[in-house]
N, C-alpha and C positions, 0 to 999 in steps of 0.2 A: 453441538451446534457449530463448533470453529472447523469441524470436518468438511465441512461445505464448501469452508473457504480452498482449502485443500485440493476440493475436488473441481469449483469452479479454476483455481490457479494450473492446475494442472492440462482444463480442456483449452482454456485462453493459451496456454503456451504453444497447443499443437495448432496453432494459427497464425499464423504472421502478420495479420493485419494486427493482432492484440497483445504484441510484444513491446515492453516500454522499453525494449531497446532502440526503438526507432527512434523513436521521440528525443530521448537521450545523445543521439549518436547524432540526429539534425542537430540539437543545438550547442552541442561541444565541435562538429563542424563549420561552425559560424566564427570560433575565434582564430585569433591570427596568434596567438601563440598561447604558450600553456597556462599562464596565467586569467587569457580570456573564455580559453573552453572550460578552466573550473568554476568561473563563474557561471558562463552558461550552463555548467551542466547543474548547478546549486539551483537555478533558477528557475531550470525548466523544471527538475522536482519541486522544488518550492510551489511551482504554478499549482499544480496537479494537485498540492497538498494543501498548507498553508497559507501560503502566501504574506507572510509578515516572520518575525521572530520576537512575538511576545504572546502570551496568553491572553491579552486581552484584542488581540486580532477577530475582526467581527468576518473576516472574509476565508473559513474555513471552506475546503473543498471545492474550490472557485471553477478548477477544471477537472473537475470526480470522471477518472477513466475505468474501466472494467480492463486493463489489461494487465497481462503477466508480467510479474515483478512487482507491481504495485500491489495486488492482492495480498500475495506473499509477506512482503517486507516493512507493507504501511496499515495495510487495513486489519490483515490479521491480528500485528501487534495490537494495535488498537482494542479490537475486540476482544482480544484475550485480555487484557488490562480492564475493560467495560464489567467482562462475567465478575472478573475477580471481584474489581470492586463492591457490585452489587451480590454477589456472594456473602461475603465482610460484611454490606450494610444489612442484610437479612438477618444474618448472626448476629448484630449486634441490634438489631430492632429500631436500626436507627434508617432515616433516608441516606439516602449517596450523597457525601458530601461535594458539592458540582465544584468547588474553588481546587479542593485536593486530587479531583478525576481532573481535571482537563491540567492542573501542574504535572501531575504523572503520568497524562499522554503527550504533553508537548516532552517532557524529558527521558521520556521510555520508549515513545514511539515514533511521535512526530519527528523531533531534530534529528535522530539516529539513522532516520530516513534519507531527511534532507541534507544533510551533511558526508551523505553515504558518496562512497566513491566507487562501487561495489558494481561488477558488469554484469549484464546479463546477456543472455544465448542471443545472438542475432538472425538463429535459424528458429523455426519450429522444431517442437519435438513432439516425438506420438502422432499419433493418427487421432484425428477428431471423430471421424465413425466411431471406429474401436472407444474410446476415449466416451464418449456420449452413450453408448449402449452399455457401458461398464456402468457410467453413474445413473441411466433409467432402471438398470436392474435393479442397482442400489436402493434408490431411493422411491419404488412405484410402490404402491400400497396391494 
C-alpha cells in the first residue's frame, strides 16, 4: 500500500508545477533576513500540514497539496505510522488507540516535517510519459 506513495511522489516530482519547492522558496523569499525566512518557511509547511503545534489542533490538513516533497516526507510517514498502528491493534484484538495515533503522528511525522529545514529539487526530474506508463503497467489489472 505505501508503494503508491512512492510511485505517486515519484511522477509529482517529474512536474514542476507539483514541486513543494516552490511554495517553500516563495515564502522564505518574503523575509528580510534569516531569521524571517525561517519563519516563513516553518509556516508555509505548517500551512500545508497542521497548522497549530498541539494535538488537539482541530485544523489538520488545512491546505492538503498532492506535491513532491510533501508526499514523500509528510504523508508517507504518516501512513506508515497508520498501518503500523492498526497492524498492533489487530494483534492485539484491541481498536486503535486514537489519543496514542495522532501523539505519535504529531511526534513521528508531523513536527519532523514542520520543523524540517530539508531542501528539495527545484527542477523536475524524469519524464512524466515514461514515469506514467511505468506505473499503468504496474498497477493495470
Amino acid at each position: 500500500m505505501i508503494e503508491i506513495l512512492d510511485d505517486m511522489e515519484e511522477l509529482l516530482a517529474s512536474d514542476d508545477h507539483y514541486l513543494l519547492s516552490s511554495w517553500l522558496k516563495k515564502a522564505k523569499s518574503k523575509g528580510s533576513n534569516r531569521d524571517e525566512r525561517i519563519l516563513y518557511e516553518f509556516n508555509a509547511r505548517s500551512q500545508l500540514t497542521l497548522w497549530g503545534l498541539n494535538s488537539t489542533s482541530e485544523v489538520f490538513d488545512y491546505a492538503c497539496k498532492a506535491w513532491s516533497g510533501l508526499i514523500a516526507d509528510y504523508y508517507k510517514p504518516r501512513w506508515t505510522i497508520f498501518f503500523k498502528e492498526a497492524e498492533l491493534s489487530m494483534i492485539r484484538g484491541e481498536p486503535i488507540d486514537n489519543r496514542d495515533l495522532v501523539e505519535n503522528l504529531l511526534l513521528n511525522a508531523e513536527f519532523p516535517f514542520i520543523f524540517s529545514k530539508k531542501n528539495y529539487p527545484e527542477a523536475p526530474i524524469g519524464n512524466s510519459i515514461t514515469i506514467i506508463k511505468q506505473i499503468h503497467s504496474k498497477y493495470r489489472l
